[in-house]
N, C-alpha and C positions, 0 to 999 in steps of 0.2 A: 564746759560750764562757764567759759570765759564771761562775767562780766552780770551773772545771773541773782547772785546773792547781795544786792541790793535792801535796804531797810526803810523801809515803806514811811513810817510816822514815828517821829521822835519828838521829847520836849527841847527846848531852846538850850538848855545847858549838854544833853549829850548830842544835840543837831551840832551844836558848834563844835564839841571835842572830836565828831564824824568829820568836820568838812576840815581841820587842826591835822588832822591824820592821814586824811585823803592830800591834802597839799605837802603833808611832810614827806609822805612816800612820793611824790614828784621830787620833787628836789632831792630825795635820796637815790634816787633812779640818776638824776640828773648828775649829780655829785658822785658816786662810782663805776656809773656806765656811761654818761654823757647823754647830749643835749637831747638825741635824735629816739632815744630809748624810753622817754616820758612818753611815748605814744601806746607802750605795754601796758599803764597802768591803769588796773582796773579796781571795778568795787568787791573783788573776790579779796582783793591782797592788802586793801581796807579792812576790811573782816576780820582777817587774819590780825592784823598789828594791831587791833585794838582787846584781841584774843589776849594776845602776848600783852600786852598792856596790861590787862586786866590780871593775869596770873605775875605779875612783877611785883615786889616791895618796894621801886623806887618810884619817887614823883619826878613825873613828864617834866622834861624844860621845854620851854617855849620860846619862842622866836618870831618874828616878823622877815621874809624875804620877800621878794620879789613875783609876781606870779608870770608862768610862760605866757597863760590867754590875755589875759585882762592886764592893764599896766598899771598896775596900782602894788602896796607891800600888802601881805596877810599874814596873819598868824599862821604860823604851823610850827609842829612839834618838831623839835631837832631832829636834821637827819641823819646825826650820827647815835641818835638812840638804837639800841638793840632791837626793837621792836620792829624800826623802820629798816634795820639793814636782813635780819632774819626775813623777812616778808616780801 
């Protein structure tokens, strides 16, 4: 089911906290498994961390890094949150 659970139409405030979480889990991939393992990461394990997000009492810290595609900083949720390293 790699890669199938995908969310079709969103508004602007949870479109952006989707793509916050999908670049946090890169860089968290990136940050305990290394560079070449960002290539794992899918829209299943998005899903997930924002699961786990949703069932948590703490608010998301946020951050700005670097992106692997595109050379510019983005916003993503830190990757040493719980959410991003359970998923």
């Amino acid at each position: 089911m790699y890669g199938f659970l995908r969310i079709p139409k969103l508004n602007k405030t949870d479109s952006d906290s989707y793509k916050k979480s999908y670049c946090g889990q890169c860089h968290a991939l990136q940050k305990h498994f290394g560079y070449t393992l960002r290539a794992l990461l899918s829209y299943d394990t998005t899903l997930i961390s924002l699961l786990i997000d949703a069932q948590s009492q703490v608010s998301k810290c946020e951050t700005k890094a670097w992106c692997a595609v595109f050379p510019r900083k983005v916003p993503v949720y830190h990757p040493d949150e719980m959410a991003q390293k359970i998923s």
